[in-house]
ROROGU-948732 format. One record per atom (N, C-alpha, C): residue number from 0; residue in one letter; atom name; x, y, z. Coordinates in steps of 0.2 Angstrom, whole numbers, plus 2048, in hexadecimal, padded with zeros to 3 digits. Layout:
<rs>
nr, rest, atom, east, north, up
NUM, a, CA, X, Y, Z
...
</rs>
This chain:
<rs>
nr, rest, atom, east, north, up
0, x, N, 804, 7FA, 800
0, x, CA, 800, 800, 800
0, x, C, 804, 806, 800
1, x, N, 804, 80B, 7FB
1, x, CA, 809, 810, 7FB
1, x, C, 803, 816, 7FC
2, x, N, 807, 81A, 800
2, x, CA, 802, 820, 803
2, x, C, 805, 827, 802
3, x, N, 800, 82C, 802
3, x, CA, 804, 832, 800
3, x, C, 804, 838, 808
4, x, N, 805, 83C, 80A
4, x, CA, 800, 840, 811
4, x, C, 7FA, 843, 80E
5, x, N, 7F6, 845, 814
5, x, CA, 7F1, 849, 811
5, x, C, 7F0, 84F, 818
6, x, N, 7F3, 84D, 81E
6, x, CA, 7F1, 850, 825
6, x, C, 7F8, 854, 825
7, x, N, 7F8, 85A, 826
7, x, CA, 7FF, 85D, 824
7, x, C, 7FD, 863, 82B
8, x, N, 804, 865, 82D
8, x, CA, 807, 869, 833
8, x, C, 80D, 86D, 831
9, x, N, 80B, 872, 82D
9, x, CA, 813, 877, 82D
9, x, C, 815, 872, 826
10, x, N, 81D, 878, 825
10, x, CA, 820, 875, 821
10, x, C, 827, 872, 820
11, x, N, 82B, 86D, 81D
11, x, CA, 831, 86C, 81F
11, x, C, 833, 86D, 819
12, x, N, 83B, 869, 818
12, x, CA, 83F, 86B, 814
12, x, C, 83C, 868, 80B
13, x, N, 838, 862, 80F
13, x, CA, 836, 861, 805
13, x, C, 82E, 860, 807
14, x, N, 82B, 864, 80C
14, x, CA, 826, 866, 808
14, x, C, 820, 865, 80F
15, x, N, 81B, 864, 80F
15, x, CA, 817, 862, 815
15, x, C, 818, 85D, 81A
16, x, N, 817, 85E, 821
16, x, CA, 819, 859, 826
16, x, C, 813, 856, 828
17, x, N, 812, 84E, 828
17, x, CA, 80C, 84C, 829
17, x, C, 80A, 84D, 832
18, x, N, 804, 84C, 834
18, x, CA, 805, 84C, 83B
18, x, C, 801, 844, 83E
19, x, N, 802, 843, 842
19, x, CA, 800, 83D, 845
19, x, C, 7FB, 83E, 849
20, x, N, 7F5, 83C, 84C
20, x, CA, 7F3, 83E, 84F
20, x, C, 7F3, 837, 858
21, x, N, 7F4, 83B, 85D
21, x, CA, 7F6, 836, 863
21, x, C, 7F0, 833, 863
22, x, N, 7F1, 82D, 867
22, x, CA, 7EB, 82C, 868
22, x, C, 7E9, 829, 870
23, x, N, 7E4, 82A, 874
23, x, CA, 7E3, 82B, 87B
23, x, C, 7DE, 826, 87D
24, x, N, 7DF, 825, 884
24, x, CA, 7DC, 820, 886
24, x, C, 7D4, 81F, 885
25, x, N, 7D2, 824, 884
25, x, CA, 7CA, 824, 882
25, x, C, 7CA, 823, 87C
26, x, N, 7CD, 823, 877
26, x, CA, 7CE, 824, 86E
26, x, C, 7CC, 819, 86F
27, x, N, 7CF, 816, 873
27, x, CA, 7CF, 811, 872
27, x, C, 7CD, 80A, 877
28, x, N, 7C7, 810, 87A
28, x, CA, 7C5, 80F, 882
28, x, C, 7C8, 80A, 887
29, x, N, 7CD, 80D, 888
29, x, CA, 7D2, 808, 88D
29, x, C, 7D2, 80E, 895
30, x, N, 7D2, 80B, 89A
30, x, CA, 7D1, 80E, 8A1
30, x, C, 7DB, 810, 8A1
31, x, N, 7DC, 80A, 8A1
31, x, CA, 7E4, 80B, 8A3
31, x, C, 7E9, 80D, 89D
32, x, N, 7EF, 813, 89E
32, x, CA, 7F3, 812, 896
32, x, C, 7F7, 80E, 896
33, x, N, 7F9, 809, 899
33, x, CA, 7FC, 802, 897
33, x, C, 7F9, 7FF, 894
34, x, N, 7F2, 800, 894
34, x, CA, 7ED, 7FB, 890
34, x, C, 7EC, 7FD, 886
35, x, N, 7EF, 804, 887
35, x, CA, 7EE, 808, 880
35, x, C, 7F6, 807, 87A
36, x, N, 7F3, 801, 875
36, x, CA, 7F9, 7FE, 873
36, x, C, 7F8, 802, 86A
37, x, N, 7F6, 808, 868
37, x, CA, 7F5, 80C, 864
37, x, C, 7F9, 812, 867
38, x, N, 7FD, 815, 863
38, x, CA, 801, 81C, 865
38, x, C, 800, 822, 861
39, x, N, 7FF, 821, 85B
39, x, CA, 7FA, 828, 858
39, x, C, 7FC, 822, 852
40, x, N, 7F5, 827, 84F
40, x, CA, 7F5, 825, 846
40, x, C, 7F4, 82A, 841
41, x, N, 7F8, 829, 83D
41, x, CA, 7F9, 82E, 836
41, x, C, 7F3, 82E, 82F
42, x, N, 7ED, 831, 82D
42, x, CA, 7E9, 831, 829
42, x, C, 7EE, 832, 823
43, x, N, 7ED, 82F, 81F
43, x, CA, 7EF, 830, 819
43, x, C, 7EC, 82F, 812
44, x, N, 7EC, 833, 80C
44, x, CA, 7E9, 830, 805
44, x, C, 7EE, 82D, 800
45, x, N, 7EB, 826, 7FD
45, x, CA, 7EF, 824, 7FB
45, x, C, 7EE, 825, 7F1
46, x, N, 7F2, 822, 7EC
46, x, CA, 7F3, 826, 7E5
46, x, C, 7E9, 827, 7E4
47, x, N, 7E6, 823, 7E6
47, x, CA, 7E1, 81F, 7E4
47, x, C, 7DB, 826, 7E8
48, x, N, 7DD, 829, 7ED
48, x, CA, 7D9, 82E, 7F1
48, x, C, 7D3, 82B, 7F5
49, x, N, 7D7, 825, 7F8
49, x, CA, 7D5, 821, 7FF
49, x, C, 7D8, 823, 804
50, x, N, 7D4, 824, 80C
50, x, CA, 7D8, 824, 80F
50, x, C, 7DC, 81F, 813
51, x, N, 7E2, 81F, 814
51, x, CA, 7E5, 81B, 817
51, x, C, 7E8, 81C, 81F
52, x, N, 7E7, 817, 825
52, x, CA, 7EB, 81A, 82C
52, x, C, 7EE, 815, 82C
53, x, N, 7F3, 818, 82F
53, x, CA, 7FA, 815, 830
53, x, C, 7FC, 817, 839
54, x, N, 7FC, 812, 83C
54, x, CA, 7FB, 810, 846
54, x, C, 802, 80E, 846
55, x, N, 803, 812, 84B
55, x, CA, 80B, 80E, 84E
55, x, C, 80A, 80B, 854
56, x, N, 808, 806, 854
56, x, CA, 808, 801, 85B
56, x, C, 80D, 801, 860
57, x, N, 80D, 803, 867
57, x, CA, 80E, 803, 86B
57, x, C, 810, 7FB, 86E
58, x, N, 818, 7FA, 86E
58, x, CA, 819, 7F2, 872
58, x, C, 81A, 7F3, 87A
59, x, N, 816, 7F3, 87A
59, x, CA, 817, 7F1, 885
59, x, C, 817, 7EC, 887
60, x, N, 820, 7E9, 884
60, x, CA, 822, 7E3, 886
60, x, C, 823, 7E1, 88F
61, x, N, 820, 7E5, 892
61, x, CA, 820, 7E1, 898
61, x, C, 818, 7E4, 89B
62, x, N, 814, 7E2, 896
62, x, CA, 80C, 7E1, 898
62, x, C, 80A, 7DB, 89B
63, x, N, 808, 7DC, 8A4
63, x, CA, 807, 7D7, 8A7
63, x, C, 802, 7D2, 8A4
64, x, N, 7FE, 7D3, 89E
64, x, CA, 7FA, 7CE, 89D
64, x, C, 7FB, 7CA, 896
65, x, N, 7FF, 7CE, 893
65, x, CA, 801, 7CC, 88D
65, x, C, 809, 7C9, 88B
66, x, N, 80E, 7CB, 891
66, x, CA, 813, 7C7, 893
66, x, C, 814, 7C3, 898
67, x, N, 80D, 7BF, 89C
67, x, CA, 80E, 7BD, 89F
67, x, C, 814, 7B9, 8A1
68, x, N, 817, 7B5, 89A
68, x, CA, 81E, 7B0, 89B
68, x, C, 821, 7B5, 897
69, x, N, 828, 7B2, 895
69, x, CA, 82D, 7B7, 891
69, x, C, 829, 7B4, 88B
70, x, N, 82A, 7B8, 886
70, x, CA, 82A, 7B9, 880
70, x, C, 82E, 7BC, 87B
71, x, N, 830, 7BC, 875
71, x, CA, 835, 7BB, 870
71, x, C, 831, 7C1, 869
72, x, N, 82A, 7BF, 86A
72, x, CA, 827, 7C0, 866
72, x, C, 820, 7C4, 868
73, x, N, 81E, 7C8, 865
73, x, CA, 817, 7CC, 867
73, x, C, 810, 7C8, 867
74, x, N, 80D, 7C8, 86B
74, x, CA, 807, 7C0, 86B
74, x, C, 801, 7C3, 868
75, x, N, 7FF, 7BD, 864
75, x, CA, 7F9, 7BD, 85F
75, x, C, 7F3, 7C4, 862
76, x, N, 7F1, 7C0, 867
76, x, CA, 7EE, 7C6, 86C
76, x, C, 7EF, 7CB, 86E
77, x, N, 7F5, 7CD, 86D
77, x, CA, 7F6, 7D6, 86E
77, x, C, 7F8, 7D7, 866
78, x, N, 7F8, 7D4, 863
78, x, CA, 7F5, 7D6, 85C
78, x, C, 7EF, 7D8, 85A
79, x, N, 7EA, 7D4, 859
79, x, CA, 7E5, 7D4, 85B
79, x, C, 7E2, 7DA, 85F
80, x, N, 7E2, 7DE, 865
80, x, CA, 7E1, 7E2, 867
80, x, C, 7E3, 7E7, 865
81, x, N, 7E8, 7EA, 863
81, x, CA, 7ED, 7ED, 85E
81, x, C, 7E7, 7F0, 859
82, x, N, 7E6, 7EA, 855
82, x, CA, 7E1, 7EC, 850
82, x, C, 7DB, 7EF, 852
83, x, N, 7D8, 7EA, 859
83, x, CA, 7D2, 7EC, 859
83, x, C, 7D0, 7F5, 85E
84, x, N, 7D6, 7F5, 860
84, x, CA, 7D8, 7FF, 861
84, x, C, 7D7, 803, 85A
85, x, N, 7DB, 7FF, 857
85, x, CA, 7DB, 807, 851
85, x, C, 7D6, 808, 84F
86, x, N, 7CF, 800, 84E
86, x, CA, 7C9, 802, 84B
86, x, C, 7C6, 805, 84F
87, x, N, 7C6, 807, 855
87, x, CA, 7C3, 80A, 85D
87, x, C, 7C5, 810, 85B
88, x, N, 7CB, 812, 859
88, x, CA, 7CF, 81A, 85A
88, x, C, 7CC, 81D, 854
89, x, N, 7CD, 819, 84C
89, x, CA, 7CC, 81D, 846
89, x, C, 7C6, 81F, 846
90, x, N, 7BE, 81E, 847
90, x, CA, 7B9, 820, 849
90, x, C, 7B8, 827, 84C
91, x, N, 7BB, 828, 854
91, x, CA, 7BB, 82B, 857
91, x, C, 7BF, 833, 854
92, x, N, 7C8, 830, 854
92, x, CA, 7CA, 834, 852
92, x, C, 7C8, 839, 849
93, x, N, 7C7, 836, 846
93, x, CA, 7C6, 839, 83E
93, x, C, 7C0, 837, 83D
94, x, N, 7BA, 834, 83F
94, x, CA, 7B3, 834, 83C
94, x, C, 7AD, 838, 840
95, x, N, 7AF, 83B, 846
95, x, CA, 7AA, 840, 84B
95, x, C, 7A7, 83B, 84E
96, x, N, 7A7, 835, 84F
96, x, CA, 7A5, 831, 853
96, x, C, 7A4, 832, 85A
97, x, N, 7A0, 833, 85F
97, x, CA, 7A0, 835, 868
97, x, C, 7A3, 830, 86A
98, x, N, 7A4, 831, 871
98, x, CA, 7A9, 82B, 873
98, x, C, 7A1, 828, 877
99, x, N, 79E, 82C, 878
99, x, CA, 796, 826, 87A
99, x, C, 793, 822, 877
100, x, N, 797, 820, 871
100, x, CA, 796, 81A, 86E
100, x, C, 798, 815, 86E
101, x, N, 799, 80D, 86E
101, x, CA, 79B, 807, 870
101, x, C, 79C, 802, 86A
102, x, N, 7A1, 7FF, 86A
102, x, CA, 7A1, 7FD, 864
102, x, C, 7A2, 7F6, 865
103, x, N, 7A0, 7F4, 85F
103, x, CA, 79D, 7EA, 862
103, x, C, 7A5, 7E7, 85D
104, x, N, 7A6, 7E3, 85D
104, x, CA, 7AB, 7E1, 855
104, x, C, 7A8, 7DA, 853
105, x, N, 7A4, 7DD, 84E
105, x, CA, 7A0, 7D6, 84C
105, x, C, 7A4, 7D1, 848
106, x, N, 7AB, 7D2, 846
106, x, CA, 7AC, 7CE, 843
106, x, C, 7B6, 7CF, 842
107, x, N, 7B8, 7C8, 844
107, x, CA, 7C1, 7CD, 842
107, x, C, 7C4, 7C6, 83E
108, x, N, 7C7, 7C8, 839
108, x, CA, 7CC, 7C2, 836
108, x, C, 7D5, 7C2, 835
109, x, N, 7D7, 7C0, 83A
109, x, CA, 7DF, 7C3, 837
109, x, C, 7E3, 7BE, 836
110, x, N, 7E9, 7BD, 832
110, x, CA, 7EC, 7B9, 82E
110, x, C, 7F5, 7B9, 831
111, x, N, 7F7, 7B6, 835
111, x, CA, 7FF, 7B9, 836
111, x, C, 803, 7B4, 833
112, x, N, 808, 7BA, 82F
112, x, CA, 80D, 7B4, 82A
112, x, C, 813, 7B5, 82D
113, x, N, 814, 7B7, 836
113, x, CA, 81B, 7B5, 836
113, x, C, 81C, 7BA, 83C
114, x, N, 821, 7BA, 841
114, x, CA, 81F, 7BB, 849
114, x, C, 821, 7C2, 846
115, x, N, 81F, 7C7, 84D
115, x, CA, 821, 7CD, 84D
115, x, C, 825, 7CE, 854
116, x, N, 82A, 7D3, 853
116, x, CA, 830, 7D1, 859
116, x, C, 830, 7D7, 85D
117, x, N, 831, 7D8, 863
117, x, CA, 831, 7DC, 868
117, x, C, 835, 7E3, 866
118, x, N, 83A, 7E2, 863
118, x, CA, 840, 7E7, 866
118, x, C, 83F, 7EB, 85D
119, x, N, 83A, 7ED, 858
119, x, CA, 83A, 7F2, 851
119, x, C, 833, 7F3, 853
120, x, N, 832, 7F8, 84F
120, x, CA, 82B, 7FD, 84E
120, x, C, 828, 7F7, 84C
121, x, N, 821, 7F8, 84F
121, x, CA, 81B, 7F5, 849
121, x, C, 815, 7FC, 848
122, x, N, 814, 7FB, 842
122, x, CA, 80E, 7FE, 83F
122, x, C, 808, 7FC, 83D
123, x, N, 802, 7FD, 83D
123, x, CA, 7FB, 7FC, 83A
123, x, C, 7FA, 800, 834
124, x, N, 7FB, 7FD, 82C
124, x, CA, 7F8, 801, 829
124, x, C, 7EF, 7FD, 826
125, x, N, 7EB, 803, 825
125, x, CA, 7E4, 800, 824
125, x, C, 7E0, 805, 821
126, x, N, 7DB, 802, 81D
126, x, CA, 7D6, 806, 81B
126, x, C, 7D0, 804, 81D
127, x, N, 7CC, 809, 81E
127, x, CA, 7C1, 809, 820
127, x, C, 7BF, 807, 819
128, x, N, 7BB, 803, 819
128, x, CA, 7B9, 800, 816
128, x, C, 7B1, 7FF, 816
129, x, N, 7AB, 7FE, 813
129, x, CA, 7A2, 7FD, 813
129, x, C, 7A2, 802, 819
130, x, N, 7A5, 809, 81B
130, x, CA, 7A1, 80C, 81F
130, x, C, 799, 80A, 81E
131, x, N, 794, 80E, 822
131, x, CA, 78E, 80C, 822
131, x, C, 78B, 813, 827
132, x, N, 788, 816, 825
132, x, CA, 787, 81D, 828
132, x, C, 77D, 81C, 829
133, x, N, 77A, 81E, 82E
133, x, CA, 772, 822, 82F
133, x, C, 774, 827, 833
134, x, N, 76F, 82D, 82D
134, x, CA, 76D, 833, 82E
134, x, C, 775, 838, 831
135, x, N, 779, 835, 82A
135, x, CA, 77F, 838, 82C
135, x, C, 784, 837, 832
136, x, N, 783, 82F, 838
136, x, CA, 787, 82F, 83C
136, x, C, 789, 827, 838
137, x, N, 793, 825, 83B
137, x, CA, 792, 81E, 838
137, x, C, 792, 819, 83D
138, x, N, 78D, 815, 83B
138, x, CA, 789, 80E, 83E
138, x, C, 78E, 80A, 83E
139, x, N, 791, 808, 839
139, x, CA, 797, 802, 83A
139, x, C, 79B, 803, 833
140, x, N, 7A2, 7FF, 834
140, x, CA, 7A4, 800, 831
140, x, C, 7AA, 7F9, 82F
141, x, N, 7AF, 7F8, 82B
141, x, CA, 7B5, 7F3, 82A
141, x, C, 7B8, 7F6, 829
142, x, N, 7BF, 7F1, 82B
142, x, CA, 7C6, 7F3, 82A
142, x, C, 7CA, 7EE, 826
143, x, N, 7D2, 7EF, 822
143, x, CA, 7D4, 7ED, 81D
143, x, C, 7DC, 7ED, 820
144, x, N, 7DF, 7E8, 822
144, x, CA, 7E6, 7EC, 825
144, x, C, 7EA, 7E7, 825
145, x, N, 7F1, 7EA, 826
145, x, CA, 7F7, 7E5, 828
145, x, C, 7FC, 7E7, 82C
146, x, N, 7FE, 7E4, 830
146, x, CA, 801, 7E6, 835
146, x, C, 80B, 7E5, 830
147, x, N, 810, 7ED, 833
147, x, CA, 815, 7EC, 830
147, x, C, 819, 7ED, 834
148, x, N, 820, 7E9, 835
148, x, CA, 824, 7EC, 839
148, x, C, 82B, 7E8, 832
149, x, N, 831, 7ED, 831
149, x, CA, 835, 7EE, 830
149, x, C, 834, 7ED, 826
150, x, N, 82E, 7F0, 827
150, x, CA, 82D, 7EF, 820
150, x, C, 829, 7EA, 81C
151, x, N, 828, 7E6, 81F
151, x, CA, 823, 7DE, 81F
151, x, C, 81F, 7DF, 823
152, x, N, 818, 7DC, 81F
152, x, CA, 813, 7D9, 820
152, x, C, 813, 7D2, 823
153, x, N, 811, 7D3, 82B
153, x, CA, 812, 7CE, 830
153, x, C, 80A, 7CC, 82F
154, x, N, 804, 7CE, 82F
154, x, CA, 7FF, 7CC, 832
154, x, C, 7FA, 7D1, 82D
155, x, N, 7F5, 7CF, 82A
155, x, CA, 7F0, 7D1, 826
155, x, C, 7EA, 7CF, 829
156, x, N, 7E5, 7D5, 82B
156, x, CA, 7DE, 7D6, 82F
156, x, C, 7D8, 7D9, 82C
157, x, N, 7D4, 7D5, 82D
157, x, CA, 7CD, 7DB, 82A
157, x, C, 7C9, 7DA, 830
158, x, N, 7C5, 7E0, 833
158, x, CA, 7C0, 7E0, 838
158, x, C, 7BB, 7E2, 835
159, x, N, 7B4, 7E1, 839
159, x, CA, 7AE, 7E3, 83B
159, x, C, 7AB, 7E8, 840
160, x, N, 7A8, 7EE, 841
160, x, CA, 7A5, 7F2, 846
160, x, C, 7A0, 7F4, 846
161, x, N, 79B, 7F2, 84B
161, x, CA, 797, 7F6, 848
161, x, C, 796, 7FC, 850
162, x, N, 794, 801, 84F
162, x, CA, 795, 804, 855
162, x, C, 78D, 807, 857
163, x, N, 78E, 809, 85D
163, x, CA, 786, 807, 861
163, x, C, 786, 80B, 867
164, x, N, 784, 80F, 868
164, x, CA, 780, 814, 86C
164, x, C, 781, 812, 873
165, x, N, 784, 815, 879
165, x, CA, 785, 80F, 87F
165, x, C, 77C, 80E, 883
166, x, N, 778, 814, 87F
166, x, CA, 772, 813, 883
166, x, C, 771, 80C, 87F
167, x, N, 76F, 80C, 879
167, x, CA, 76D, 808, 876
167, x, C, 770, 800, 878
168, x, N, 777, 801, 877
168, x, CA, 779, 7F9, 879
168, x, C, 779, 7F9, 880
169, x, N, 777, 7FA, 885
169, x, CA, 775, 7FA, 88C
169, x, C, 76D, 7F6, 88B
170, x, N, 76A, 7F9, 888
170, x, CA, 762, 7F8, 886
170, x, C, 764, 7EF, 883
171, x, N, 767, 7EE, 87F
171, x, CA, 769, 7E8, 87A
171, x, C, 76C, 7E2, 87F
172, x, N, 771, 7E5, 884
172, x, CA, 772, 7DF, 889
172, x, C, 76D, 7DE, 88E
173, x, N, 769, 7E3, 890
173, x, CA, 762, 7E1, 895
173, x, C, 75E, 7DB, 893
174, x, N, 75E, 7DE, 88B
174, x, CA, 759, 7DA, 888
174, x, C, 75B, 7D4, 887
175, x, N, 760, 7D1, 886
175, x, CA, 764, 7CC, 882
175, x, C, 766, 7C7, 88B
176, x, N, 764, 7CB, 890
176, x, CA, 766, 7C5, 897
176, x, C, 761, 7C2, 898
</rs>
């Protein structure tokens, strides 16, 4: 996936500077920021005039739940989680989403072709995909991504969301006891 910027701040020596935008405990509804494994993501368009984000995951190699033994390698589930942050974050941050909405994950498929290691960046690149909008807010949406550290494609994911009002999914789990 080759991308161009499109979020710009100031200028530098060849030309616009992209900006990244942080992302915060509430962008990815976590209580604690140990628990928050997304660091900021970058909006970008790519030749095509898609938007593309690009997530630099945060390794908190010594996460009591996710290092419980030693480990060599980043664990399927805190991959997995990783992903399922950014879909939390990119709504909120760049769609005008309230954080009083709840978001279910109807559906997640990921593919990994080969371990990811503790001590090099990783990135999420990924695109929205079937947004689904009423009366102008978006209902649900999917994701298209690949996890990248050192230049390779370790892990290729597509998710499901649909997202849901917290009065409303409150009403949905009463009903559903």
């Amino acid at each position: 996936m080759s991308v161009m910027t499109t979020r710009f701040e100031g200028r530098g020596e060849r030309g616009l500077i992209p900006v990244s935008v942080p992302v915060s405990r509430a962008d990815v509804h976590k209580q604690f920021k140990e628990n928050v494994f997304i660091s900021s993501i970058l909006p970008q368009t790519d030749e095509v005039g898609q938007t593309v984000y690009l997530a630099k995951v945060k390794i908190v190699s010594d996460h009591n739940y996710f290092f419980e033994h030693s480990r060599e390698h980043l664990p399927g589930l805190y991959i997995i989680e990783a992903g399922r942050q950014l879909g939390l974050a990119i709504p909120h941050l760049f769609h005008e989403v309230g954080y009083d909405y709840c978001f279910v994950l109807e559906g997640c498929d990921m593919r990994f072709s080969g371990f990811i290691n503790l001590s090099d960046d990783l990135f999420i690149e990924c695109r929205m995909f079937n947004p689904v909008y009423r009366r102008g807010k978006l209902q649900s949406l999917s994701f298209d991504g690949i996890f990248l550290q050192n230049g390779k494609a370790c892990v290729h994911y597509q998710s499901h969301i649909k997202l849901i009002h917290h009065k409303l999914l409150a009403r949905y789990e009463r009903n559903s006891a």
